[in-house]
C-alpha positions as CSV (number, residue, x, y, z in Angstrom):
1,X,18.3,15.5,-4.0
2,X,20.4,12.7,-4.8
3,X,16.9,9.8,-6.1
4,X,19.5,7.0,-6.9
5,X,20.3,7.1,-3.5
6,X,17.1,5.5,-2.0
7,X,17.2,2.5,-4.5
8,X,21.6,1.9,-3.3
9,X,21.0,-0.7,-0.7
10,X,24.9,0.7,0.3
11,X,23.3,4.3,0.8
12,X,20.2,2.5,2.6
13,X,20.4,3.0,6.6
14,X,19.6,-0.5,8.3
15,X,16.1,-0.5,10.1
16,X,15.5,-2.4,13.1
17,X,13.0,-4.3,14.7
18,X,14.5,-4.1,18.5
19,X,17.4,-5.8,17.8
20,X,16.2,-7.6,14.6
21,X,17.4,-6.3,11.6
22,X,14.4,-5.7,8.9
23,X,14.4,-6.8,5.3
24,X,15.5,-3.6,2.7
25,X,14.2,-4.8,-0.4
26,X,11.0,-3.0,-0.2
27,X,13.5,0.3,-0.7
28,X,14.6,-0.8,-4.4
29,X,10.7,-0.7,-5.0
30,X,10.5,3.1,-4.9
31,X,11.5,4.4,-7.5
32,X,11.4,3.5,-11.0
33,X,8.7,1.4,-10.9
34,X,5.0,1.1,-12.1
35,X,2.2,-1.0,-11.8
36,X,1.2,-2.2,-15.3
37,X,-2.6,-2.9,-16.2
38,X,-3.6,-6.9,-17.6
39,X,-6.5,-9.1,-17.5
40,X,-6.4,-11.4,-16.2
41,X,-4.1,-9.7,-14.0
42,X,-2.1,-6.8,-13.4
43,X,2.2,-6.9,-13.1
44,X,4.5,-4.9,-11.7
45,X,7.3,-3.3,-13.8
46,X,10.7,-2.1,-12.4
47,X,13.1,0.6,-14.1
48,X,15.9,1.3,-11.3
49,X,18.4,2.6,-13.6
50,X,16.0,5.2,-15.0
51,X,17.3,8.5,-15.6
52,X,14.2,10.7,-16.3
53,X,10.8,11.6,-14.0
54,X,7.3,12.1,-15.4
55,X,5.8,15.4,-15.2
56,X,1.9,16.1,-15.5
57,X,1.0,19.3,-15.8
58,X,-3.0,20.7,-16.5
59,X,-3.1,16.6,-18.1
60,X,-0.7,17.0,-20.2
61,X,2.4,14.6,-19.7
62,X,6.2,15.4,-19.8
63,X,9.6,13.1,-20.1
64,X,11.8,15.3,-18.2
65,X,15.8,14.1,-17.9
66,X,17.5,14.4,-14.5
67,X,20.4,13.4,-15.5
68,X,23.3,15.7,-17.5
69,X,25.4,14.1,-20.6
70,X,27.6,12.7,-18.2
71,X,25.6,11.1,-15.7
72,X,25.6,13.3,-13.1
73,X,21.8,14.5,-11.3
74,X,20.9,18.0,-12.3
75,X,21.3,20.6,-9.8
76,X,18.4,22.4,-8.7
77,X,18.6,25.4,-10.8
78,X,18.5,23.1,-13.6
79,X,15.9,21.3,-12.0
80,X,13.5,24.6,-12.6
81,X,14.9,25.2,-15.8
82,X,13.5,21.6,-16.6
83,X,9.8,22.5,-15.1
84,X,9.9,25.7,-16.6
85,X,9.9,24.6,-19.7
86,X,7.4,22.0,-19.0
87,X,4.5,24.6,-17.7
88,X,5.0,26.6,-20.5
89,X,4.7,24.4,-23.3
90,X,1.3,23.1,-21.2
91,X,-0.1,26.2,-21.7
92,X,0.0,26.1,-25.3
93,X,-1.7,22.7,-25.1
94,X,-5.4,23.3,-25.8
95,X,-8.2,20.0,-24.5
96,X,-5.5,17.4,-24.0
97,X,-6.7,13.9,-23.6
98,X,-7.2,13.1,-20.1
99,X,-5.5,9.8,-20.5
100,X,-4.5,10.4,-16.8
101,X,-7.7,9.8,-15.2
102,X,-7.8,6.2,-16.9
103,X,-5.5,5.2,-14.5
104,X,-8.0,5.8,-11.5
105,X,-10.8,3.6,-12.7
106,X,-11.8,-0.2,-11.7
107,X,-8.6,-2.3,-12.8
108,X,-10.4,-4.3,-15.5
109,X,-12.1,-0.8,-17.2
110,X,-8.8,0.6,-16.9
111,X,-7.0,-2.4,-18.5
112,X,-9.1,-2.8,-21.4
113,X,-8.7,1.2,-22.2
114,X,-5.1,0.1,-21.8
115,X,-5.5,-2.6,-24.7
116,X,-7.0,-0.2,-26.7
117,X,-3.8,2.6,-26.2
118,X,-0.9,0.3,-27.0
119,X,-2.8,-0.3,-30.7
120,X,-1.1,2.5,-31.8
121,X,2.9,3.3,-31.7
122,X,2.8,6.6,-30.4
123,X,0.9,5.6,-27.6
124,X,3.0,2.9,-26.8
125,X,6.2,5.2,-26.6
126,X,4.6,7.9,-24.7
127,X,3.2,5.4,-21.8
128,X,6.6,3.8,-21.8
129,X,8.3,7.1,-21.0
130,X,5.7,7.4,-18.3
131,X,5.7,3.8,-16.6
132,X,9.7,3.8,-16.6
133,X,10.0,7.2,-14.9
134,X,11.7,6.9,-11.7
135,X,8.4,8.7,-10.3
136,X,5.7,11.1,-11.7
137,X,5.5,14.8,-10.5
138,X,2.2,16.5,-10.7
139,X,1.6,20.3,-10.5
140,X,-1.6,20.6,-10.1
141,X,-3.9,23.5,-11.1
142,X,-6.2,25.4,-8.4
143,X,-8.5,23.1,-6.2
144,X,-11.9,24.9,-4.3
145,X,-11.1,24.6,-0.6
146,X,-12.9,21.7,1.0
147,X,-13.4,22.4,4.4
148,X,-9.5,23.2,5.2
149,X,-5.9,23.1,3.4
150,X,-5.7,19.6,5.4
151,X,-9.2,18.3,4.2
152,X,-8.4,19.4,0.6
153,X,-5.3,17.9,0.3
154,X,-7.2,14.6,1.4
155,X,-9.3,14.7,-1.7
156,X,-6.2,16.0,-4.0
157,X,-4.1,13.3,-2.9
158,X,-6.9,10.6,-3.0
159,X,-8.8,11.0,-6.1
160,X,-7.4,14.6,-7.9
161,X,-10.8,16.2,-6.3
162,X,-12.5,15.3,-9.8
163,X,-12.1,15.3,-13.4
164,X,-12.7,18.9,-13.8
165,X,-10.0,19.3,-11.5
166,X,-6.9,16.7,-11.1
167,X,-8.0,13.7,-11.1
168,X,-6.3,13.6,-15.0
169,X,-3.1,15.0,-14.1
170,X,-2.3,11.5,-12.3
171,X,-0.7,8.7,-13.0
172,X,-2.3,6.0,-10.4
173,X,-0.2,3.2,-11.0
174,X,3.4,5.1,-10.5
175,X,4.5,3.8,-7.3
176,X,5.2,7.5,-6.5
177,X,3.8,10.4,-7.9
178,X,4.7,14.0,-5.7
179,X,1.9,16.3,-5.6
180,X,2.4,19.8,-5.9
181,X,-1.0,21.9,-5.3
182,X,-1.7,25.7,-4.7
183,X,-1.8,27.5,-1.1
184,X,0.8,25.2,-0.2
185,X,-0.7,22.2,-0.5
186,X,1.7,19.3,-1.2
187,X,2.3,15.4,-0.9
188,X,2.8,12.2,-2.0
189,X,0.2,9.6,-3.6
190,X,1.9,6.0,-3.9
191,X,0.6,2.8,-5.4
192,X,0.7,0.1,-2.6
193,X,1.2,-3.0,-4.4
194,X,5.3,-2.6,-4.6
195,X,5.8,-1.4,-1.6
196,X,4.2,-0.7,2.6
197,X,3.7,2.4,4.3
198,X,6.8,3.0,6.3
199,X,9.4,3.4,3.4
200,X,7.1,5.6,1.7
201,X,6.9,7.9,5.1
202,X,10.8,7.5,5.0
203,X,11.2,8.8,1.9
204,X,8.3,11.8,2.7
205,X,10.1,12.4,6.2
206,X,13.5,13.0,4.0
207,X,12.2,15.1,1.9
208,X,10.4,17.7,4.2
209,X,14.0,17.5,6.2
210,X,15.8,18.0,3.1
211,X,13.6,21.5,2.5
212,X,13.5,22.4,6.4
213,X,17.4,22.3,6.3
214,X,17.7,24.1,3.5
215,X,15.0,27.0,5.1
216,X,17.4,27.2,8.0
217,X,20.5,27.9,6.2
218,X,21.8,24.0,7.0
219,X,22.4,22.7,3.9
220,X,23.7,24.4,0.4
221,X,21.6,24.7,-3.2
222,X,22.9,22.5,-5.2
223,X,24.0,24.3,-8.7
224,X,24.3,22.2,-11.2
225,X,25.9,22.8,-14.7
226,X,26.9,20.7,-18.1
227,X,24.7,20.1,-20.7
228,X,21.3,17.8,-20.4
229,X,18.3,17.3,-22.6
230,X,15.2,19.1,-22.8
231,X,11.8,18.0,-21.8
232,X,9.7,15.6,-24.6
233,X,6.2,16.3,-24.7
234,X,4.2,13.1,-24.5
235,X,1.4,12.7,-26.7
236,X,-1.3,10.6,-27.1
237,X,-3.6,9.0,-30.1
238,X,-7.4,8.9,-29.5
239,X,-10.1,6.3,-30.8
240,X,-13.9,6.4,-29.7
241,X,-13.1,3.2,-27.7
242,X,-10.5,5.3,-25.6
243,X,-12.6,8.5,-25.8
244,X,-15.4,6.3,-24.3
245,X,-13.1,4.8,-21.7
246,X,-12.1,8.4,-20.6
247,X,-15.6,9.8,-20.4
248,X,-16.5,6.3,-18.1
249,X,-13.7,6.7,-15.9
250,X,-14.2,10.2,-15.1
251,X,-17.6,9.8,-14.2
252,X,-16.4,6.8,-11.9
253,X,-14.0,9.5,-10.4
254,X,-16.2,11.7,-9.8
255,X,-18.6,9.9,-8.2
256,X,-16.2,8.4,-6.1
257,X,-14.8,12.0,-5.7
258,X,-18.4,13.1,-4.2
259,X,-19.1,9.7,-2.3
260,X,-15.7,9.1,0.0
261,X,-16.0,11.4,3.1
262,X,-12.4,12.4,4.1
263,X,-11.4,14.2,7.2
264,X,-8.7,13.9,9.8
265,X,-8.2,14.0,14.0
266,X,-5.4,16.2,15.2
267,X,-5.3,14.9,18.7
268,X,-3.3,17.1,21.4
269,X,-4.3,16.0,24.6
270,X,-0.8,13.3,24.4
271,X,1.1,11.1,22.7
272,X,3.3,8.5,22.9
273,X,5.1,9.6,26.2
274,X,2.2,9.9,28.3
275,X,1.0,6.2,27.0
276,X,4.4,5.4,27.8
277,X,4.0,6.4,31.3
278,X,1.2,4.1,31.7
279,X,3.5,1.0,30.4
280,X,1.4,0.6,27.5
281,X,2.5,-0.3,23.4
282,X,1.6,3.1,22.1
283,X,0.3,1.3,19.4
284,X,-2.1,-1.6,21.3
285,X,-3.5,1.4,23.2
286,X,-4.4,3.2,20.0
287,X,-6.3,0.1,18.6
288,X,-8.2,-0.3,21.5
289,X,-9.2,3.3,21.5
290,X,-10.1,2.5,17.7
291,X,-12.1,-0.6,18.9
292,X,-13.9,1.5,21.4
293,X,-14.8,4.3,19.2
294,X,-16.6,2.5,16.9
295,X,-18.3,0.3,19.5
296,X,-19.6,3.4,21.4
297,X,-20.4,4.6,18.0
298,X,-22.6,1.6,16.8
299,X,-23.1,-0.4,19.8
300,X,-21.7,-3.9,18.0
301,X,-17.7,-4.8,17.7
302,X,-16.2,-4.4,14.2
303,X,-14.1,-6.5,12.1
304,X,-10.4,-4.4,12.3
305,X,-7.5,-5.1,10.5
306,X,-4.1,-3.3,11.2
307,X,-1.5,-4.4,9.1
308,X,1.7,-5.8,10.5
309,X,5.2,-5.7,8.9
310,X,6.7,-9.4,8.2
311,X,9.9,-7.8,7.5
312,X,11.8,-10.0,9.6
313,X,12.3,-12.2,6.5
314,X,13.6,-11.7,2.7
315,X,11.2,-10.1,0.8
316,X,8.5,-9.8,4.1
317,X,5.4,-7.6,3.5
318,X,2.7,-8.1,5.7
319,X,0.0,-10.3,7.8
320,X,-3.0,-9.1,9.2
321,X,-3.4,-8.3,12.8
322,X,-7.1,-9.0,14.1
323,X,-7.9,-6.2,16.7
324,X,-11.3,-6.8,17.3
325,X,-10.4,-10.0,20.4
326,X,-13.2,-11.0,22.7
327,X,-10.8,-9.1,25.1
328,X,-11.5,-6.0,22.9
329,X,-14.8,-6.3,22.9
330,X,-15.0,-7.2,26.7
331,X,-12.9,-3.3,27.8
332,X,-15.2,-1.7,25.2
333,X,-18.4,-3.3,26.9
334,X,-16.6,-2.2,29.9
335,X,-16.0,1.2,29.3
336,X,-19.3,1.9,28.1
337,X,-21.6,0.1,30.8
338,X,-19.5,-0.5,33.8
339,X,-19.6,2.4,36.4
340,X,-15.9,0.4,38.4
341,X,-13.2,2.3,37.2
342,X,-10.6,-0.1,38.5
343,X,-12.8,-2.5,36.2
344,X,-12.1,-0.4,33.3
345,X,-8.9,0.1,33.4
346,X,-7.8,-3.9,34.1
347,X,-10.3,-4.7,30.7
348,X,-8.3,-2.3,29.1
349,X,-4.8,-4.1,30.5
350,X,-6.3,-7.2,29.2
351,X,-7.3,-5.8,25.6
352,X,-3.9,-4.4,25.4
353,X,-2.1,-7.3,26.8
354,X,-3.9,-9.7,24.3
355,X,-3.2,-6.8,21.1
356,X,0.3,-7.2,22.2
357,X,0.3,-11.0,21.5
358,X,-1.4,-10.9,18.5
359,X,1.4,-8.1,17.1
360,X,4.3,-10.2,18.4
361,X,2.7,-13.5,16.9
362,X,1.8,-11.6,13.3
363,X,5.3,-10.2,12.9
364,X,6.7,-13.3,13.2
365,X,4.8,-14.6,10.1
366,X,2.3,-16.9,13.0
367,X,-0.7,-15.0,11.7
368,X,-3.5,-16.9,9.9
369,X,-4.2,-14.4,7.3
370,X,-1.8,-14.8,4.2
371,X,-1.3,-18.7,5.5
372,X,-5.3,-18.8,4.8
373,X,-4.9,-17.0,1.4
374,X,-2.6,-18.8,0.4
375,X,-4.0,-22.0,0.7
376,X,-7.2,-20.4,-1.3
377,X,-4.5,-19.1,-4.2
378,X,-3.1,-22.7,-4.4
379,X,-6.7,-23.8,-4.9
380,X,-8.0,-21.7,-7.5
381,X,-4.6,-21.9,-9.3
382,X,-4.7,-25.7,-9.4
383,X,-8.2,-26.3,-10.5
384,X,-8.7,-27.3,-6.9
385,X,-12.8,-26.5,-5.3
386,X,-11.7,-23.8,-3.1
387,X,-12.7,-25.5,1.1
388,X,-15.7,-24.7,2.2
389,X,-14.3,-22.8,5.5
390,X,-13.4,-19.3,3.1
391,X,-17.8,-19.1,2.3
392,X,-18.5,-19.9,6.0
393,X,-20.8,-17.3,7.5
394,X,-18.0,-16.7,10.5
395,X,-15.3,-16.4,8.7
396,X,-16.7,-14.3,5.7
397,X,-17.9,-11.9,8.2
398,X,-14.9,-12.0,10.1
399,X,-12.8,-10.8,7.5
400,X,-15.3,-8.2,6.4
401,X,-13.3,-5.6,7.9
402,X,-15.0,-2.4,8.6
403,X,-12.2,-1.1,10.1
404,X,-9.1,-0.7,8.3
405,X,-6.2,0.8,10.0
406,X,-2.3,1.3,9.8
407,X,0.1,3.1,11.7
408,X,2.8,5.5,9.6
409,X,4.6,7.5,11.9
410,X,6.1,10.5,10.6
411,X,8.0,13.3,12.6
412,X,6.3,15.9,11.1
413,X,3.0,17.2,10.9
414,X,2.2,14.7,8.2
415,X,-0.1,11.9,8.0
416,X,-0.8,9.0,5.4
417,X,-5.1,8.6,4.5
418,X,-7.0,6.4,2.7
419,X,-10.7,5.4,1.9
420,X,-12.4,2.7,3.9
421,X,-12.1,-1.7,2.7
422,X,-15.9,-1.8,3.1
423,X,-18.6,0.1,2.1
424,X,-19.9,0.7,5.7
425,X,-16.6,0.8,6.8
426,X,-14.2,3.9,8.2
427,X,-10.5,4.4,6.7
428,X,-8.3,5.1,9.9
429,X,-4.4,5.5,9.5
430,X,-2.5,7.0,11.8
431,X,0.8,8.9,13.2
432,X,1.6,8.6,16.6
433,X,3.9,11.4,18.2
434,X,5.3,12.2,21.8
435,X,2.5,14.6,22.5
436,X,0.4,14.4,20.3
437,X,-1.4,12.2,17.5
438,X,-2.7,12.3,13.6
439,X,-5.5,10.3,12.1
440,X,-6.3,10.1,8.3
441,X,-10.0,9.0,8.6
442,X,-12.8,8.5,6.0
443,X,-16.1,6.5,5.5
444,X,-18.5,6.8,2.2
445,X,-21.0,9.3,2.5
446,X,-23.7,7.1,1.2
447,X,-23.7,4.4,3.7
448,X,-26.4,5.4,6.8
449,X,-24.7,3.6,8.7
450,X,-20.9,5.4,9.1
451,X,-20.2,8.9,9.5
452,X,-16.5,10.1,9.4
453,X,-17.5,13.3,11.8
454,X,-19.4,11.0,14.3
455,X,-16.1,8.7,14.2
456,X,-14.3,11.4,14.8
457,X,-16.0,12.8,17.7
458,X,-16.3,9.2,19.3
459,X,-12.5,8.6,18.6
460,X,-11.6,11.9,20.2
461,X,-13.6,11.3,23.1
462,X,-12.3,7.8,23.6
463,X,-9.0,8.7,23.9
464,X,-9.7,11.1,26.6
465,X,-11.8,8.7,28.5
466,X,-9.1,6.2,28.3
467,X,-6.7,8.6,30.2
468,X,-9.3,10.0,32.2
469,X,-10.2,6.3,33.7
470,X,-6.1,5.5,34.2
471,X,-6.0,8.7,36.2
472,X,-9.2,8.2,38.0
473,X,-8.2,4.5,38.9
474,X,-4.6,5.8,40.2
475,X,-2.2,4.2,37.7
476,X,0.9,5.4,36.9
477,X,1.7,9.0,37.4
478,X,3.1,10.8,34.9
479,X,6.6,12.3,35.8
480,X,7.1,15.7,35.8
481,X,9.6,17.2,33.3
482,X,11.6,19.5,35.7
């Protein structure tokens, strides 16, 4: 598989927004690039010419060249020659340093552990090697099944399922790292600050192609031959300060590991062709089963962000879209009181109608969010006494969102997760198909108030109750296939 080619912008297909051509530069982010720990703040490093990949194998870290001498990609049975070489010289590792699971602790712990590290040469080589990778590749070591294959791969993805497990063999701030787990179990973890969902699920949808087509006898094995360099074995000095920092961050891992409750809605019933049929955005019709789900659930509206795409301009990332509207709130009062089914369903039109708007007006760059923050950054940066409005009651509570939510469509039977913004929150992402629909979803297990099964259970129900109202009230009928 050709990397380069997903950071060429000539090699990079044009996507479209209807007719709108979208912004590309978030595809140059991809690869090569890593997310570098500071205090006061963090930056973001970028390596596009890179010609190696990090491999992390039972926490023990590889430089692995996939390029030969003359600057041609390795072909795939050189590929496993490379990995080969790397799990077997693991093996012979005994107690590595699990400098990996550094990388998933709170920034500033994280940052200071990182101060400590670059003290020493070696250290500062090794983590070089690492953060200029053009991604890291984990194979992982056997996880206990949680729940299902799906479930599990939720926690390996997430958090490496613990630090006895694989939360070490990680490298959080890699803007890619490819997971490879037992039974099967395999995916990508990406850091989000370089880059949004939907070139991520571009580059995942590419690669499951790329393996499907090569199943089916589509596509060729790429043999590759000339000489290349060996694997490096990347090692690291300790101190007690960075022995301390690793025992703290896995016991933040692990609690974290035991506290995020992660499970996931395969929804059947329809898709995006029978919302279709109803003239509805697929996408407006999904929030608003999102808004009613948690209403039924806790009897109060929540605060909901979805995140909108503001490629549309150079360098465009995102603005918030505020589902939660009075109109919202009025179809989810609706469908949970009224008895009028006609009612129901022209709340609903009303809620999706006023979604719509709000989608049309965030894309655009119209939304308040990043104009509002912002105008806060330009504050605090100047010395200025940041306005009153940002510690009004309203507004602080308004943007206390206990739903967080994002649509990445995929294909395939794959979906993008995530844990929730707020502690009594739920993490919701989902994928959208013709006929049927995938949701990541999570809450913390120690909040009272949420419950990822419950959310579940009142999602799945309020997307069948949403259909079941159109088809009571006599809306539009859904045309038959033959």
């Amino acid at each position: 598989m050709q990397f380069k080619s997903l950071i060429d912008a000539k090699k990079v297909a044009v996507e479209k927004m209807g007719k709108n051509e979208m912004d590309m530069q978030q595809y140059h982010n991809v690869f090569g690039t890593c997310r570098i720990p500071g205090l006061p703040q963090d930056s973001v490093e970028f390596n596009r010419d890179s010609t190696h990949i990090a491999v992390a194998i039972n926490d023990v870290f590889f430089k692995v060249p996939v390029y030969n001498v003359h600057g041609d990609i390795l072909g795939e049975n050189q590929l496993m020659e490379q990995l080969q070489f790397c799990v077997n010289e693991a093996m012979k590792v005994k107690n590595p340093l699990k400098i990996g699971v550094l990388t998933s602790d709170n920034r500033d712990n994280w940052a200071k552990a990182y101060q400590e590290l670059i003290k020493n040469t070696q250290n500062v080589a090794s983590l070089e090697d690492i953060q200029k990778s053009l991604f890291l590749l984990s194979i992982d070591k056997e996880t206990p099944q949680i729940k299902d294959d799906i479930v599990t791969g939720e926690y390996l993805f997430l958090t490496g399922a613990g630090s006895s497990h694989n939360s070490g063999n990680r490298w959080y701030d890699k803007t890619i790292q490819f997971i490879i787990g037992t039974r099967g179990i395999n995916g990508v973890t990406y850091e989000h600050s370089p880059a949004e969902g939907g070139p991520i699920a571009v580059l995942t949808d590419q690669v499951i192609k790329y393996v499907n087509d090569h199943e089916a006898g589509k596509a060729t094995t790429a043999i590759g031959t000339g000489n290349f360099e060996r694997p490096a074995l990347l090692t690291f000095q300790s101190s007690p300060e960075v022995e301390q920092a690793i025992k703290l961050s896995s016991e933040n891992i692990d609690k974290l590991t035991a506290d995020v409750d992660m499970n996931y809605l395969h929804f059947n019933d329809y898709g995006k062709n029978f919302i279709k049929t109803q003239k509805f955005s697929p996408d407006s019709f999904i929030q608003m089963a999102i808004q009613f789900a948690f209403y039924r659930l806790h009897h109060v509206p929540g605060a909901h962000y979805e995140s909108a795409g503001t490629r549309l301009y150079v360098h465009g990332r995102t603005e918030c879209i505020r589902s939660c509207s009075k109109e919202s709130v009025a179809f989810a009062k609706a469908m949970v009181e009224s008895k009028d089914d006609k009612e129901k369903v022209q709340k609903m039109k009303d809620a999706i109608d006023a979604h719509k708007k709000y989608v049309s007006q965030a894309v655009q760059g119209f939304g308040i969010d990043r104009h509002l923050l912002g105008l806060k950054l330009i504050a605090r940066e100047n010395g200025i006494e940041v306005p009153a409005l940002y510690a009004d009651e309203g507004y602080v509570k308004a943007s206390t969102y206990r739903l967080s939510t994002s649509q990445v469509p995929s294909v395939y039977n794959a979906f993008m997760c995530y844990g929730p913004l707020t502690y009594d929150g739920y993490g919701c992402c989902y994928s959208p198909r013709n006929n049927d629909m995938w949701f990541g979803l999570s809450s913390m297990r120690s909040n009272n108030e949420t419950s990822t099964q419950l959310f579940k259970k009142s999602l799945e129900e309020a997307l069948k109750l949403m259909q079941q109202v159109l088809m009571k009230a006599g809306e539009q009928p859904i045309k038959s296939k033959l």
